[in-house]
C-alpha positions as CSV (number, residue, x, y, z in Angstrom):
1,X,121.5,106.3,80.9
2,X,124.2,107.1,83.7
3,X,123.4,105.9,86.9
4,X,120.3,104.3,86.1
5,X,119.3,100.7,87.1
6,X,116.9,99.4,85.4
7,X,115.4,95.9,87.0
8,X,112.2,95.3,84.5
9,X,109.6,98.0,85.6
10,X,111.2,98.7,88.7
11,X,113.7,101.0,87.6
12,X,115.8,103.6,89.6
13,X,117.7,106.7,88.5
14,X,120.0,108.5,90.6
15,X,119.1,110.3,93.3
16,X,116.1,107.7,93.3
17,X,118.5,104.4,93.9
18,X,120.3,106.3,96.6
19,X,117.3,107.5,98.6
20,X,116.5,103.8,97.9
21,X,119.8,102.5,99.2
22,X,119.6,104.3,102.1
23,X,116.2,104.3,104.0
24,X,116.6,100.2,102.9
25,X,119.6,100.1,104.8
26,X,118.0,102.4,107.9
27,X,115.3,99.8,108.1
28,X,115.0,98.4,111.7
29,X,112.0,97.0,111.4
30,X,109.8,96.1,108.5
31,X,109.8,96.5,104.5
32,X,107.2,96.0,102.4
33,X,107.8,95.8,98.7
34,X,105.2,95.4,96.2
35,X,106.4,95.3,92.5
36,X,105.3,94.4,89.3
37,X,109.1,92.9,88.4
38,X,112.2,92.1,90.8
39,X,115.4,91.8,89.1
40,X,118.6,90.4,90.8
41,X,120.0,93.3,91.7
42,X,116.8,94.2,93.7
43,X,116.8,90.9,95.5
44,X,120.4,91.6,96.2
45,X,120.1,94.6,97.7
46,X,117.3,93.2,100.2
47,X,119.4,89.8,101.4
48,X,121.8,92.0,103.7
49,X,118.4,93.1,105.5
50,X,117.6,89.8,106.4
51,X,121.5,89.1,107.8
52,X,120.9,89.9,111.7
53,X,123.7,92.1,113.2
54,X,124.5,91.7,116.7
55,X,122.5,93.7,119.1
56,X,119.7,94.6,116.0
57,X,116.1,92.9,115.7
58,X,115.4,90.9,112.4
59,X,113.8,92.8,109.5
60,X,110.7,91.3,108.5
61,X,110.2,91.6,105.0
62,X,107.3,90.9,102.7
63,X,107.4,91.2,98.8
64,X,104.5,91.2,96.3
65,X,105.3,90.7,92.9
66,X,103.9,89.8,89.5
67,X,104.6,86.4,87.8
68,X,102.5,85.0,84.6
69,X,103.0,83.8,81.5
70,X,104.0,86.4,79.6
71,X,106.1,87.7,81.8
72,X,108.7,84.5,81.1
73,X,108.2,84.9,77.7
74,X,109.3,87.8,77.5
75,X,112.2,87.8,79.8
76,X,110.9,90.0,82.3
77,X,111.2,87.2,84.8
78,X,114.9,85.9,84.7
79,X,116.2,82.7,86.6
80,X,118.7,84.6,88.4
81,X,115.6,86.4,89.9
82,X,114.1,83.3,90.8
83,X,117.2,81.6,92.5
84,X,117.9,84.7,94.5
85,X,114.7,84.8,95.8
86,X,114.4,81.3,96.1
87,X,117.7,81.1,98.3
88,X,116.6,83.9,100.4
89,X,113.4,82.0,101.3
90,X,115.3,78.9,101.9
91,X,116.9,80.1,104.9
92,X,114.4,79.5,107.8
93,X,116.0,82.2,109.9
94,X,114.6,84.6,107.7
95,X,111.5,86.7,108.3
96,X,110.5,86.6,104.5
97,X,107.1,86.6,103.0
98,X,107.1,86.4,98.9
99,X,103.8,86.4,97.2
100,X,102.9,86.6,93.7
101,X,99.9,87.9,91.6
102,X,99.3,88.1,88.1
103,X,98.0,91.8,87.4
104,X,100.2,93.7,89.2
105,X,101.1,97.5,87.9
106,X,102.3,99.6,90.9
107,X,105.4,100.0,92.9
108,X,104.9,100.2,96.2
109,X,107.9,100.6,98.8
110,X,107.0,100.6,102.6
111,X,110.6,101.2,104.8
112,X,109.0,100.6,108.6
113,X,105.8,102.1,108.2
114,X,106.9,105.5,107.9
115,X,108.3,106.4,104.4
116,X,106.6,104.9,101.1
117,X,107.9,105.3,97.8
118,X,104.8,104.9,95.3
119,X,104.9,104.7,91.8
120,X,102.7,103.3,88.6
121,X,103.3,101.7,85.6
């Protein structure tokens, strides 16, 4: 589909992925992201939160996410998921949290508690 981005369950369509875009990029504060999959692209798209500009606070930012068994097996998980996240939480500048569970459903976006995006599976 045009203009769709599809990162395991979490997927966005257009004007979904721009709304998404753009209150992530207006977040001064704190996200909170709870999802049952995180794809590259998604932890992409967080990393330049984390990069402090001059004169702005750092963004604190805590993602909840599903990992099991079957989610490997069938490719839901992918290493390039893994490694992105994995070098975002090697960087001990970085106000990151990652947690995982293994019965997660819903997507749950939080930009600085004042706009949630909610969603279930």
């Amino acid at each position: 589909m045009d203009g769709e981005i599809s990162e395991g369950n979490f997927t966005l369509q257009s004007p979904w992925k721009n709304l998404f875009l753009w209150r992530l990029k207006d977040t001064e504060k704190k996200f909170f992201m709870i999802v049952p999959m995180i794809g590259p692209e998604v932890a992409k798209w967080v990393r330049p939160l984390l990069i402090q500009e001059e004169g702005k606070e750092e963004v604190e930012i805590r993602i909840l996410t599903r990992l099991n068994e079957a989610d490997f097996i069938h490719r839901a998980v992918t290493t390039e998921s893994l490694e992105v996240l994995a070098g975002l939480l090697g960087t001990p500048e970085m106000k990151l949290a990652l947690r995982a569970v293994s019965n997660l459903r819903s997507c749950i976006l939080i930009f600085d508690d004042k706009t949630a995006f909610i969603s279930s599976a």
